[in-house]
Phi, psi and omega in degrees: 000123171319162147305094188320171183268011159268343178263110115227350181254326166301332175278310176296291172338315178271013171269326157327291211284000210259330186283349194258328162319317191276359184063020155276341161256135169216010172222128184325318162345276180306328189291321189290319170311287174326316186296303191261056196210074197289150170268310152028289180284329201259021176234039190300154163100340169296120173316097185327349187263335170283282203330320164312312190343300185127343199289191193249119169256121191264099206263042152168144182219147185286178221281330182255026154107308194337169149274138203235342213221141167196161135307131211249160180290128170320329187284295201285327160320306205280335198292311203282323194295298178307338175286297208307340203357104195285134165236134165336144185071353166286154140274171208210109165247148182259126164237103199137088175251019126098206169262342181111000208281300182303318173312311192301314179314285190326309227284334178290303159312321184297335202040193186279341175260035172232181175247164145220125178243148155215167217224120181234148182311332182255121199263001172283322173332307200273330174300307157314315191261333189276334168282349175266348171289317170280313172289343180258026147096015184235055194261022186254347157306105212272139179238077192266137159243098187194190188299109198252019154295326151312342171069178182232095184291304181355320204221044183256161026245173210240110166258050144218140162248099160274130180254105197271355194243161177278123166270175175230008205175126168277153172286118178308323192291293182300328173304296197304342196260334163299152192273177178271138198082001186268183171270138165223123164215124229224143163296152129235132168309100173281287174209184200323105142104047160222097166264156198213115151281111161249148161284127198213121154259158167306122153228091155113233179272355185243163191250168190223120146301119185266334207200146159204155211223135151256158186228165159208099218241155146331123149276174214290149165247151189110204186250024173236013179280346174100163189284138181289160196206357144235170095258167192261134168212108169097048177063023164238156190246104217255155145254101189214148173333278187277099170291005212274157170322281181293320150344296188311320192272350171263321167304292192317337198260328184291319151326353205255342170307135174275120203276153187257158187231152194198091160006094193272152167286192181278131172245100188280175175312113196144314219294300207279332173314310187272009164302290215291330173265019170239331184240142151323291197268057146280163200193143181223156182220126192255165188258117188315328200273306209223124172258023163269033152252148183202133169251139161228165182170214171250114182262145194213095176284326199298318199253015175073048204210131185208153179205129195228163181254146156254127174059236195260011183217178198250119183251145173207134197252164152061191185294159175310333200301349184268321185291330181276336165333304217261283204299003195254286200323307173299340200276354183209043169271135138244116192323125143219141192304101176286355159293326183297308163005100186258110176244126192250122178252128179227107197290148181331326198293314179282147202282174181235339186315132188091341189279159173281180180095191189253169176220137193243141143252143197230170157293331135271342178236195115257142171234096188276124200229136176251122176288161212203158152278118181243148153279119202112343164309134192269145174293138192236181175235135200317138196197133174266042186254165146313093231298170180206140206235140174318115182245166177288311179223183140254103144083000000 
């Protein structure tokens, strides 16, 4: 027998109420959206006790097992919607539209005198999500099919730009299409198993961070999606700077290996954000079966080397240089909070000199990230795992 609509509203309510216990929703607003917007509809054929759950559901995956498509986990949906923090009467583009599910929640917020348009690369994708929109009452939602690095100028300007797939780079086309004073909030790839949602306004030639979330998304599909940064090898799923065919095949030979084991010190919360944005060859390794398993550490390919922390102890493959690497780099970590975080988006053209922090470089932007205090930042409790985060998926 189907399930009656008081337990489907009671499994939505306590997914609700849960999100809001755990402090991912915090302003009655984003609550009121989550209440009338049932999840449900846009997960036909999903067992209402998953669709509820809170997890991340992943609906289409590509010709090599990946994933392409997903329901995104509710908890990072509502972290990014309190960053875009949406007002009656905005408009709203989505880049990613998913099952619709995330458009409908904006499309409640944006209310009748706003917009919410969203726009995906797939064009069976959007045929799904503009029908499960049109059956859940939302057929006021604009659903376009075209790049959506391109932004939809047809219907700019925008002021809020949500971006749902993980990037490596911004678009010149969402700055431009945004208003003055608006929101862009965006996954951007930092380095290796570090995704970051920021919220970022315009000042001048550069975006400013308001907010930064950590995440873990889906990336961009297209010819803006950036040098590829995973693979699978050997039943792990590695996330690293270099992904190319001879990388894969020296990580694959050093896995295959039996590893020396060594005591890791005590690591507090933090350890791997400042890992990974002080060393280039960091490598983080999630396990394909149970991704609550994780490894992080160094890969060093030029010497045959790889060294990771598990738990309590440092496992090393291959010749030493990655384990004495790893082990010089802990011996002077200092935690850092990746909410704390001040991120400057600066287009390539423009100089970076003098300013402090690390600097990514990108083809369109540098991303200058300053260590920093922010207020409102959540307290965490010291832990030597990799930290793991509300995701669209993992990978």
């Amino acid at each position: 027998m189907p399930p009656d609509e008081s337990t489907i509203r009671a499994l939505h309510a306590q997914m609700i109420d849960r999100l809001v216990q755990r402090g991912y929703i915090r302003t009655a607003r984003v609550e009121a959206a989550f209440r009338a917007v049932p999840r449900h509809p846009f997960l036909p054929g999903v067992p209402l006790e998953r669709v509820y759950s809170g997890e991340a559901i992943i609906t289409r995956h590509g010709p090599d097992g990946n994933p392409t498509s997903s329901s995104s986990e509710p908890a990072i949906m509502a972290v990014m919607i309190e960053q875009l923090a949406p007002e009656e009467g905005n408009r709203i583009l989505e880049i990613g539209a998913g099952t619709g599910y995330n458009a409908a929640i904006l499309a409640v917020l944006a209310g009748r005198e706003g917009a919410a348009i969203t726009v995906d690369v797939d064009a069976e994708i959007v045929r799904e999500a503009h029908d499960h929109l049109d059956r859940a009452g939302f057929a006021s939602v604009h659903v376009v099919a075209a790049d959506g690095w391109n932004g939809v100028p047809a219907r700019a300007p925008y002021d809020r730009i949500e971006v749902t797939v993980g990037v490596w780079d911004l678009s010149p086309f969402w700055v431009e299409q945004l208003t003055d004073g608006g929101t862009l909030v965006l996954p951007l790839w930092l380095r290796a198993g570090l995704q970051a949602s920021i919220a970022f306004r315009q000042q001048g030639l550069c975006l400013v961070s308001t907010s930064v979330e950590p995440c873990g998304f889906m990336r961009l599909r297209g010819m803006h999606a950036g040098p590829e940064r995973y693979m699978r090898v050997n039943g792990w799923m590695a996330d690293l700077e270099d992904a190319s065919e001879g990388t894969t095949a020296i990580l694959r030979d050093l896995l295959r290996r039996t590893p020396r084991s060594q005591p890791a010190p005590d690591l507090p919360y933090g350890w791997f954000t400042w890992l990974v944005l002080e060393e280039p060859a960091a490598i983080q390794l999630s396990d394909i079966h149970d991704y609550r398993r994780s490894m992080a550490g160094i890969f060093d390919a030029q010497n045959g080397s790889l060294a990771v922390v598990e738990g309590q102890r440092i496992l090393s493959f291959g010749s030493d240089a990655a384990m004495l690497r790893l082990r010089e780099k802990l011996s002077r970590l200092r935690p850092v909070d990746l909410r704390a975080l001040l991120v400057e988006a600066v287009p390539s053209d423009q100089p970076v000199q003098g300013k402090d922090g690390w600097v990514l470089h990108r083809p369109g932007f540098q991303f200058v990230i300053h260590e920093g205090t922010r207020e409102g930042t959540r307290a965490r409790q010291p832990t030597s795992a990799p930290e793991r985060y509300p995701s669209a998926n993992h990978r």
